[in-house]
C-alpha positions as CSV (number, residue, x, y, z in Angstrom):
1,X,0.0,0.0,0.0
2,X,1.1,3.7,-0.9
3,X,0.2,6.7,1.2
4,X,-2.3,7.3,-1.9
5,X,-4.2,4.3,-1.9
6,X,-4.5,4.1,2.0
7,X,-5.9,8.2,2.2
8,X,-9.2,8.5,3.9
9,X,-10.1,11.0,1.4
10,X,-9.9,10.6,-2.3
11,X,-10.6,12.7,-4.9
12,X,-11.2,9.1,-6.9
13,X,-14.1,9.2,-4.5
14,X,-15.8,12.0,-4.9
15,X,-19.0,11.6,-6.7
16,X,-20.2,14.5,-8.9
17,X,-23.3,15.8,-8.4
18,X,-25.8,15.9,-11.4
19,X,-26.0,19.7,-12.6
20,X,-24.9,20.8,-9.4
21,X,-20.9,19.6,-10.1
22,X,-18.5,18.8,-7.1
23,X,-19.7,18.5,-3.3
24,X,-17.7,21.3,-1.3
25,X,-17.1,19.1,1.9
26,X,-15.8,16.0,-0.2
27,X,-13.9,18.4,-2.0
28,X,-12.3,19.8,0.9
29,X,-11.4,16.6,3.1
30,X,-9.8,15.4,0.2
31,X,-7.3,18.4,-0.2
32,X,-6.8,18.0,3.3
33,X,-5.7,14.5,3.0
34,X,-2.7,15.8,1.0
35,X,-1.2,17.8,3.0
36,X,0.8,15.7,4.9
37,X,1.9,14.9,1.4
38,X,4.0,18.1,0.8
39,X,5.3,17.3,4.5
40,X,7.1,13.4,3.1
41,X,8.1,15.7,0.2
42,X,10.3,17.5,1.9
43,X,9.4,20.2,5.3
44,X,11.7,23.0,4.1
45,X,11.6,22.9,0.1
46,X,7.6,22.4,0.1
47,X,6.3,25.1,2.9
48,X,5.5,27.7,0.8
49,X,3.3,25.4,-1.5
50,X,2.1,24.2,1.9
51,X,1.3,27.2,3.6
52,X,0.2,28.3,0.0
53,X,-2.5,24.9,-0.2
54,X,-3.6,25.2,3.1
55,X,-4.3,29.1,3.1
56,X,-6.7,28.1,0.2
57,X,-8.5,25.6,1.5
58,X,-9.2,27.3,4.6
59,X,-10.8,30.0,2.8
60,X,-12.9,28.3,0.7
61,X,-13.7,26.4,4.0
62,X,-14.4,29.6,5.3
63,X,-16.9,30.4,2.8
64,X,-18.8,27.1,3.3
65,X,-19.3,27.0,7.0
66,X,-21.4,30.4,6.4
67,X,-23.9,28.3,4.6
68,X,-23.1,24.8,4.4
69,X,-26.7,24.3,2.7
70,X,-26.4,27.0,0.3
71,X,-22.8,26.1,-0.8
72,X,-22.6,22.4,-0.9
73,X,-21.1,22.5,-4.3
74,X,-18.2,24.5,-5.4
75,X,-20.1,25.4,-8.0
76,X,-22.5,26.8,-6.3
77,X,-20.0,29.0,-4.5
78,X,-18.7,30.7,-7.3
79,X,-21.7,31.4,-8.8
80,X,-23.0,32.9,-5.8
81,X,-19.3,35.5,-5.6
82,X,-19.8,36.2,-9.4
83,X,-23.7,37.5,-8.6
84,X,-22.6,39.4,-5.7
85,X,-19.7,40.6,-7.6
86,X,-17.0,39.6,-5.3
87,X,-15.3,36.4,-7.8
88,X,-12.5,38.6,-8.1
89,X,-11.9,40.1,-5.0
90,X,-8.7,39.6,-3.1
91,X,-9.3,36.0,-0.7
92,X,-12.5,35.0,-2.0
93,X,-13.1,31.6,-2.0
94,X,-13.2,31.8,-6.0
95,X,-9.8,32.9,-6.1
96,X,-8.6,30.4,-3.6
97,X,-10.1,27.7,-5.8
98,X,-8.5,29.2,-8.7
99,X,-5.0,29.0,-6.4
100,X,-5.5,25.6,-5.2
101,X,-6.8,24.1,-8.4
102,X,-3.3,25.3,-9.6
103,X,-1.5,23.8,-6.5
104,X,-2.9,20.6,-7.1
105,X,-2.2,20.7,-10.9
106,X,1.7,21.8,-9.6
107,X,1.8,18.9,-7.6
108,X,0.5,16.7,-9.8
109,X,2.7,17.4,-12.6
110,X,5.7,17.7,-9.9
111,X,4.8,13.5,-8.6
112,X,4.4,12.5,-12.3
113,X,8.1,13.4,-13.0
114,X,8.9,12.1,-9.9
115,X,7.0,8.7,-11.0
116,X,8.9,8.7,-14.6
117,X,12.0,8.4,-12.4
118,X,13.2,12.0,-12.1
119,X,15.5,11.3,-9.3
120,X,16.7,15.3,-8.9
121,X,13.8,17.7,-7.0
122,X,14.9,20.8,-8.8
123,X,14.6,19.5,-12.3
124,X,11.2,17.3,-11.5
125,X,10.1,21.2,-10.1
């Protein structure tokens, strides 16, 4: 078993939503399980994508917890900050999905070169 396959929380897991797209809590829990993740990666070279991650998906978090009902889908946040105009204001949840979407993507792509045998951090960054 790989830290992957044992998480308590996979995306793999997360069953969409018909027309209402991905459940905010599922969503959530599951970038939460990869934090400890950057950690195994390496403390000093990974805290600001870390602190970077984790910022983000406490403020999306924040969002939800106002409204768990209302916001169950991340869709369903977003479309609620574009109507009220605040999408693109500095730390709203939209832009922290925007940030972690791109975090996850990072580390994705940074584990795949890792996977295809990249054996030196710098070049796999």
């Amino acid at each position: 078993p790989t830290f992957f396959s044992v998480m308590s929380n996979r995306f793999s897991d997360i069953e969409l939503r018909d027309e209402e797209g991905i459940p905010t809590e599922e969503f959530l829990e599951s970038c939460y399980a990869i934090v400890p993740v950057l950690d195994k990666l390496g403390p000093t070279v990974f805290a600001p994508v870390k602190m970077d991650f984790v910022g983000n998906i406490k403020k999306i978090n924040q969002k939800f917890i106002t409204n768990k009902e209302e916001f169950d889908t991340l869709q369903k946040i977003v479309l609620h900050e574009v109507s009220a105009g605040v999408a693109q204001v500095r730390n709203s949840a939209t832009e922290a999905l925007l940030w972690l979407k791109r975090g996850l993507k990072f580390l994705k792509g940074f584990l795949t070169e890792v996977k295809n045998g990249e054996k030196n951090i710098q070049t796999a960054l």
